[in-house]
LUMPA-742525 format. One record per residue: residue in three letters; x, y, z of N, C-alpha, C, CB in turn. Coordinates in pm, whole numbers, plus 50000, padded with zeros to 5 digits. Atoms other than C-alpha are relative to their C-alpha. Glycine has a CB too. Layout:
BEGIN
AlaXYZXYZXYZXYZ...
# end
This chain:
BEGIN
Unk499024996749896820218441121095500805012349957500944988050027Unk499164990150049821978473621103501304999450103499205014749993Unk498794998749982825638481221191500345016250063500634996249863Unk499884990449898826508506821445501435005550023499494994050121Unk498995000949979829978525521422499985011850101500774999249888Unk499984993549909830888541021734501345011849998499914990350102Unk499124986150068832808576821645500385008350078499335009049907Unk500724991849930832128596021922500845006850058499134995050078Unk499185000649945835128599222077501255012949958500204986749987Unk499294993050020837978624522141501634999849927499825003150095Unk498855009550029841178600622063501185008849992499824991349862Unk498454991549958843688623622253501184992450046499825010150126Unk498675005149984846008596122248500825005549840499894981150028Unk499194997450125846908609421895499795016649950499444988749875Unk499554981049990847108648621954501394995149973499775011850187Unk500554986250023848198670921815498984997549879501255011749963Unk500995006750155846398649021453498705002250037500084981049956Unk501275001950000843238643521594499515014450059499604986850080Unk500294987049980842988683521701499125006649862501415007150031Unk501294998750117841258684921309499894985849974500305009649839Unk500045012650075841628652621209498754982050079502034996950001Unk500715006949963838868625821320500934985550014498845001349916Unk498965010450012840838592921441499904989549930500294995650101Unk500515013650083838708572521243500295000849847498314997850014Unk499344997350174840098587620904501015001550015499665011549904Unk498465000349972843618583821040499514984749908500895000750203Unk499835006650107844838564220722501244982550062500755014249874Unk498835010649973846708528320700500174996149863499674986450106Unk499634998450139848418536820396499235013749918499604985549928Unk501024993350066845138550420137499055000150098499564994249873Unk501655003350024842218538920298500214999450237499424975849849Unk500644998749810840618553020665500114986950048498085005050034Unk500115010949940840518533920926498634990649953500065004050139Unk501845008549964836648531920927499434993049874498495013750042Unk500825008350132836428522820580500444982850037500805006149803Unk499945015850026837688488620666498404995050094501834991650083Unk501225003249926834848488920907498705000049929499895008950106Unk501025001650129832018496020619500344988649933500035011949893Unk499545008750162833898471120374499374984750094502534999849931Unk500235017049907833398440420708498335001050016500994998750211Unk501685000749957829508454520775499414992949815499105023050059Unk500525001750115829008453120374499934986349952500615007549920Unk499935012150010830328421820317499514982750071500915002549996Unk500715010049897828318405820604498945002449974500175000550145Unk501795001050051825028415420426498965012850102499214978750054Unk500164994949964824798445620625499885014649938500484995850065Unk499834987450105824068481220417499175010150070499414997249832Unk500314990049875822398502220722500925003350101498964995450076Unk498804995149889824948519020915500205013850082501224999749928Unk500084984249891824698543121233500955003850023499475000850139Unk498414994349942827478564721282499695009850126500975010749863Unk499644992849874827778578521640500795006549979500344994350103Unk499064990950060829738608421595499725013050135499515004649806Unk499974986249905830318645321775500215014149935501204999050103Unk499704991850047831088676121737501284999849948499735007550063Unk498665000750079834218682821528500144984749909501375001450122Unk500255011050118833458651721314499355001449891499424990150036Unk500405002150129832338666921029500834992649867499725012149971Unk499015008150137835218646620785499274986550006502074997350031Unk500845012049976833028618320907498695000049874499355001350174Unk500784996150077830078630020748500235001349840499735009850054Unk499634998050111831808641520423500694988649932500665010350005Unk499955007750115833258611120362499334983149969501385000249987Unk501295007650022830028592220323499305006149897499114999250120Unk500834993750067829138618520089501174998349824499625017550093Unk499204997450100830388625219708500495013349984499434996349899Unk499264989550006832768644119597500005002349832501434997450078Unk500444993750158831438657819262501215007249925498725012850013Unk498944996450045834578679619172500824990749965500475007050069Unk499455011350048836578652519187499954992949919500014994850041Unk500955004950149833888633318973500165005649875498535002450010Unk500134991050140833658656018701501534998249961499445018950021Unk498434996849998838168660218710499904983649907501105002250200Unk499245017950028838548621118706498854995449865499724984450197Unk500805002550091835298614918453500575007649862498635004050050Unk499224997050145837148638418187500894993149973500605011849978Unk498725008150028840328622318206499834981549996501095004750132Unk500255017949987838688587718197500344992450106500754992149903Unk499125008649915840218574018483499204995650133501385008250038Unk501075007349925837948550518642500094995350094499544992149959Unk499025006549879840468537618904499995006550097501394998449979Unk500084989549935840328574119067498494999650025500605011849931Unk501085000849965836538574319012499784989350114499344998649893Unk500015011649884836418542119210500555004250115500744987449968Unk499374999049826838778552919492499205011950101501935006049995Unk500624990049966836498586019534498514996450053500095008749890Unk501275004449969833198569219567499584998250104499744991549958Unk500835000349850830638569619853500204985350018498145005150002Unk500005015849972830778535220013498104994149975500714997250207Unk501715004950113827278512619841499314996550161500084978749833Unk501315002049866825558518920263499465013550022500624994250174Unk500354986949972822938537720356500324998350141498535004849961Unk499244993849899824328557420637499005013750093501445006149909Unk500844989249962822658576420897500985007450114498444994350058Unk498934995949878824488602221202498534999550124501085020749971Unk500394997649938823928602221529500595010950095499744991050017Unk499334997449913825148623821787500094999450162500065007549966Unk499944998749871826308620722150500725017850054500944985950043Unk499474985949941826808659522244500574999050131498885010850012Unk498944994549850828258652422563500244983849995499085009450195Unk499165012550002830678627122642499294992050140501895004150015Unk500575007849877828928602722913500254986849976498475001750028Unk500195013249961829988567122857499544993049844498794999150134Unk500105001450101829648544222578498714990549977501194996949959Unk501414998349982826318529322680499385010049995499644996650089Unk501224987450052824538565522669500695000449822500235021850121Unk499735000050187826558567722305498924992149937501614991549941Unk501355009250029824428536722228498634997949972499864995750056Unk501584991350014821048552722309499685003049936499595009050039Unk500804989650111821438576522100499954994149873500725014649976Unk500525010750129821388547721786498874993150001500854989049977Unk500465011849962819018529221987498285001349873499834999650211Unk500664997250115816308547221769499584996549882500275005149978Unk499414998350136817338544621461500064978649953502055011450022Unk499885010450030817218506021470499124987850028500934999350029Unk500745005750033813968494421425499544985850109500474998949876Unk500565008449900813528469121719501024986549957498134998049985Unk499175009850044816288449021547501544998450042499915001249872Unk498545002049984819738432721639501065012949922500294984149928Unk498654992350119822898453521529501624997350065499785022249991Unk498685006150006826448447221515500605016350047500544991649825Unk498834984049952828818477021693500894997249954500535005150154Unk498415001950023832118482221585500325012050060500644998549841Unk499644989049952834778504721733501055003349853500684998450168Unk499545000250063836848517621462501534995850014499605008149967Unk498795000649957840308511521625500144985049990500235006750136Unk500085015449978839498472421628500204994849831498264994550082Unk500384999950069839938466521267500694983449956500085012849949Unk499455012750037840208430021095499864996249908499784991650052Unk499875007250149841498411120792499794987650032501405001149915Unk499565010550008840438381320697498544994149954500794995450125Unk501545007650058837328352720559499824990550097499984991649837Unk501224987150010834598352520686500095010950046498834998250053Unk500214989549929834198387520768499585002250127499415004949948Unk499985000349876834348393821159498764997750025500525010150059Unk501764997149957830518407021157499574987349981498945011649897Unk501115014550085829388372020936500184992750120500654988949825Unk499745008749892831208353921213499035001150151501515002950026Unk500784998949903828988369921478498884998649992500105008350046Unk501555000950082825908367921262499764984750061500015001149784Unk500055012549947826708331221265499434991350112500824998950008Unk500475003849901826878325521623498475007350041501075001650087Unk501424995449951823338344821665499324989749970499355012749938Unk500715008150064821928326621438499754986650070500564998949883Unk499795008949960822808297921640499284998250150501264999549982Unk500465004949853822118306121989498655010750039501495001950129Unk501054988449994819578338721939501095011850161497774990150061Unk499714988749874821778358322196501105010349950500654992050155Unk498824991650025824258384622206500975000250028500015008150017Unk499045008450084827428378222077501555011749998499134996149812Unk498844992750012831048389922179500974995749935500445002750099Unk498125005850152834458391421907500604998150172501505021849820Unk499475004349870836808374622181501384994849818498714984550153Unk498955006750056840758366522090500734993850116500875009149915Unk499325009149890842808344822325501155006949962500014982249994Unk498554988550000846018366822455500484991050102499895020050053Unk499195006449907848298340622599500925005250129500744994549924Unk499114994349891850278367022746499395011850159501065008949896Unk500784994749888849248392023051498395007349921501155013350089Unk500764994550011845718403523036499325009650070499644994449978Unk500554985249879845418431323306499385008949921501345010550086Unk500304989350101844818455023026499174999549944500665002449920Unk501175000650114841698442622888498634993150118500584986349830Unk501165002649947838118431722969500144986449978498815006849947Unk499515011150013838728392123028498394992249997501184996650120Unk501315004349959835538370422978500024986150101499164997449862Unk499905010449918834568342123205498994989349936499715004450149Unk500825006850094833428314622951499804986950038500505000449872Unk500895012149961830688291122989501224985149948498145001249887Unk499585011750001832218253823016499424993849841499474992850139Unk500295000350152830038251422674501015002949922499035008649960Unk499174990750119832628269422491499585007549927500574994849912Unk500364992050112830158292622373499425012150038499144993249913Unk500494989049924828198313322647501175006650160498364992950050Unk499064992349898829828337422868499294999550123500325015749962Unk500584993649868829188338423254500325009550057500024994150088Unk500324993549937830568365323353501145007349916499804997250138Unk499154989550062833098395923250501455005550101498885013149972Unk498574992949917836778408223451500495012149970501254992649983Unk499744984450122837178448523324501784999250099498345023550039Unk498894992749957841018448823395500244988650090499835015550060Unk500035010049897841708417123636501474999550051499464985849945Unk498585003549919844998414823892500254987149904499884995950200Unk499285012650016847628389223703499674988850113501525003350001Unk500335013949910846978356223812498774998050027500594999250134Unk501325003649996843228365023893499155000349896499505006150079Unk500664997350061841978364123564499024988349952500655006349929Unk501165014650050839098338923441500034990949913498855002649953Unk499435003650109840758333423132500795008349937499254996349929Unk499264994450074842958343922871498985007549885501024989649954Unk500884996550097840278353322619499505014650007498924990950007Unk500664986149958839588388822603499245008649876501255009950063Unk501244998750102837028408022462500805012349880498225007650101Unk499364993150101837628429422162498755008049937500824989949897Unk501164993050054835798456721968499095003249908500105005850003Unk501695003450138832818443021769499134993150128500314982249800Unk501605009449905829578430521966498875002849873499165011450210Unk501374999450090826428416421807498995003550118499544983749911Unk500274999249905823858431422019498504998849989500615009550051Unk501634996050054819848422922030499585006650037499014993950003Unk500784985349932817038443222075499754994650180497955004049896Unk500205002149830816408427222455501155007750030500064983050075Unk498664994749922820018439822526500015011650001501274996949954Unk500144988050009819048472322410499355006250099499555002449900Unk500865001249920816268471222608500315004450137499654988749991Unk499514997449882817888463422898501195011550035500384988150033Unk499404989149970820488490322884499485012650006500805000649937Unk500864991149995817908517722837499064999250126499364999449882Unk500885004649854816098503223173501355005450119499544976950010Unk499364999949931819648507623308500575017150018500754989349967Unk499454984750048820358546823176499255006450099499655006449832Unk501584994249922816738551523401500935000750153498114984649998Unk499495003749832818678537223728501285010249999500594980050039Unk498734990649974821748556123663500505016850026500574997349904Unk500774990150027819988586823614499875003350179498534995549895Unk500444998849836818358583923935501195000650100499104986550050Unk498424994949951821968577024102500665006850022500664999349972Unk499024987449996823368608824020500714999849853501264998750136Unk499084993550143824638603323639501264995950018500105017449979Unk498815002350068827708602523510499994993749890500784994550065Unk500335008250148829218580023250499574989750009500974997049913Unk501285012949964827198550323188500554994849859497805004850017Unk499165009850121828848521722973499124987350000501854995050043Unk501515014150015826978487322862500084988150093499984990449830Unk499955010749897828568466823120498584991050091500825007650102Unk500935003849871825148469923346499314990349896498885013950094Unk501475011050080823028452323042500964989449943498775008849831Unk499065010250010825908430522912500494990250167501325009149928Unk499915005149930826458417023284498534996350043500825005350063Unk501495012950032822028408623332500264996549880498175005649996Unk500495005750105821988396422997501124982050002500215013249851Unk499115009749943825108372023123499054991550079501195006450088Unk501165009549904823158360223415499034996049963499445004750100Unk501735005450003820028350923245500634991949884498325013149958Unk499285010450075822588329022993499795005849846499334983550028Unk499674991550127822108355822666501325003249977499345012649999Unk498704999650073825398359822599501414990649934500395006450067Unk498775007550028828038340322369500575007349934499994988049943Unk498884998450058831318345322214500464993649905500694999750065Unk499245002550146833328343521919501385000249986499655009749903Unk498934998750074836908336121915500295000749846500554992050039Unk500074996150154837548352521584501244997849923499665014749982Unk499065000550120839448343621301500005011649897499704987949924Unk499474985450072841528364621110500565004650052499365009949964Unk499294992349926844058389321155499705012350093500675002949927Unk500364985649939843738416221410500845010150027499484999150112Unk499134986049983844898451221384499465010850119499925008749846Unk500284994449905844568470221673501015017149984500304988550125Unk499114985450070845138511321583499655007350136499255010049819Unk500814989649888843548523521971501345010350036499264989950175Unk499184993049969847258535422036500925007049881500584992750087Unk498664997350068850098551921839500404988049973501075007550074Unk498905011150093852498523221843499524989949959501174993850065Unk500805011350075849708497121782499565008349856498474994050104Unk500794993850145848258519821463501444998749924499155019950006Unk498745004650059852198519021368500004991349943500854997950060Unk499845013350030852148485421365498974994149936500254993250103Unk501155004350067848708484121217500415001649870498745007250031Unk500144996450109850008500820925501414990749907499945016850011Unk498675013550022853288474320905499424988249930500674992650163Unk500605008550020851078446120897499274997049889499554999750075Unk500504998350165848558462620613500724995549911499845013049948Unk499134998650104851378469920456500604984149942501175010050057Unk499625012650009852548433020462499114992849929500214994650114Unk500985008550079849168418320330499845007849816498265000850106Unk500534994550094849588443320019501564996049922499335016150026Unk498585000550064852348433219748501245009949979499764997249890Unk498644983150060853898466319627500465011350132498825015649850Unk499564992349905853958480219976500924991050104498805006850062Unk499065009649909855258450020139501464999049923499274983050018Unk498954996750054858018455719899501015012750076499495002949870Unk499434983549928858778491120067500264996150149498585015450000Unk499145009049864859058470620417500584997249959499744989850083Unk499005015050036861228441620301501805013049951498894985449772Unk499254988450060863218473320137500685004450140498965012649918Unk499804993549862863118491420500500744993750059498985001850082Unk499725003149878864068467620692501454988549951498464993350088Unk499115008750016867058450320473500845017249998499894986349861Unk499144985249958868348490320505500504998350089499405012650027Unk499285004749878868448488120825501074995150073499694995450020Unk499175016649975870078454420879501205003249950499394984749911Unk498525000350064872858466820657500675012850077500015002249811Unk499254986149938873448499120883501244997650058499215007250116
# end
């Protein structure tokens, strides 16, 4: 199974940064976003990883690669702690690119290649999560279980207009149907989807059958909804309310708060909150 990170993207909610800066190496604290996203594929027994990417993402590229200067600096001075923090991550890593922005089903395509006729796990980098088992293992899991394809789902007690709401099988495990954005009050549930999918090769399949129809249509952007809604109806799809914490970095004040939260699971920085915020209090 390979692991699919989806890069592709312009992430002009965080201009003027992301004008050089790729949003997926926007830091929480030391460490990129996307590396937490390698560290959840690695640890789920996953070490093939497609990066969907674009133009102006070469920091993407480079930091999958080594940085030999560095090497050589930190290898004189002994300091193995630096060597370690510099190191390529232990996946092989391949790029893809989407040269034109169309939708995050055609993004998809262009991995579809590259992955051997076999399941793979997407991630978005903005979705990122702490916690045991690793998000991906958790979706592995449910495959394993039902052979279908497999959405991260969290239950949001409060309004869900703002998200893609699923409509889950009475099983508690397969989805019937999907809500992108649903009027308060009309929603199917509270459960909304989130950004990891396990996805098989049929699903692939079928979204590449669907790129053909859309084509014909007239184009535009083309997202996975059309093969994620047949693959619903024919009873392929379950869900994963996921355990563990979730950090959500898609905006400014959520990546804020992404980096609060880090900061909270780490001792010596949760010190520098606790610090912050008894400042404050004493203003």
């Amino acid at each position: 199974m390979k692991g699919i990170i989806v890069a592709a993207g312009y992430g002009t909610r965080f201009l003027p940064v992301t004008k050089t800066v790729p949003k997926e190496i926007l830091p929480l604290i030391t460490r990129p976003a996307i590396s937490f996203i390698v560290d959840e594929f690695l640890a789920s027994g996953i070490e093939d990883i497609v990066v969907i990417s674009s133009r102006r993402k070469k920091a993407l590229d480079d930091y999958f690669d080594r940085e030999a200067e560095l090497e050589a600096v930190f290898a004189r001075e002994g300091r193995a702690d630096r060597l370690a923090a510099v190191a390529p991550p232990k996946a092989r890593v391949s790029y893809v690119r989407q040269t034109e922005m169309r939708g995050t089903g055609h993004a998809l395509l262009q991995a579809a290649p590259l992955l051997g006729g076999q399941p793979c796990v997407v991630a978005y980098p903005d979705d990122i999560h702490l916690g045991n088992p690793p998000l991906t293992q958790q979706l592995i899991d449910v495959w394993k279980k039902t052979d279908c394809s497999v959405l991260a789902a969290c239950h949001e007690p409060g309004d869900v207009s703002r998200y893609g709401v699923l409509d889950p099988d009475p099983d508690g495990l397969h989805v019937r149907g999907f809500v992108e954005k649903p009027q308060a009050g009309a929603e199917p549930s509270h459960d909304i989807s989130i950004g990891r999918y396990l996805y098989t090769a049929e699903f692939m399949g079928v979204l590449a059958e669907g790129w053909d129809a859309h084509q014909k249509a007239g184009g535009g952007e083309y997202y996975h909804l059309f093969a994620l809604e047949r693959m619903m109806a024919a009873g392929k799809v379950a869900y994963k309310r996921v355990e563990g914490l979730r950090l959500d970095t898609g905006e400014p004040a959520g990546y804020l708060d992404a980096i609060l939260e880090y900061a909270w699971t780490q001792p010596d920085y949760r010190a520098v909150v606790e610090n912050f915020m008894k400042r404050k209090v004493n203003l």
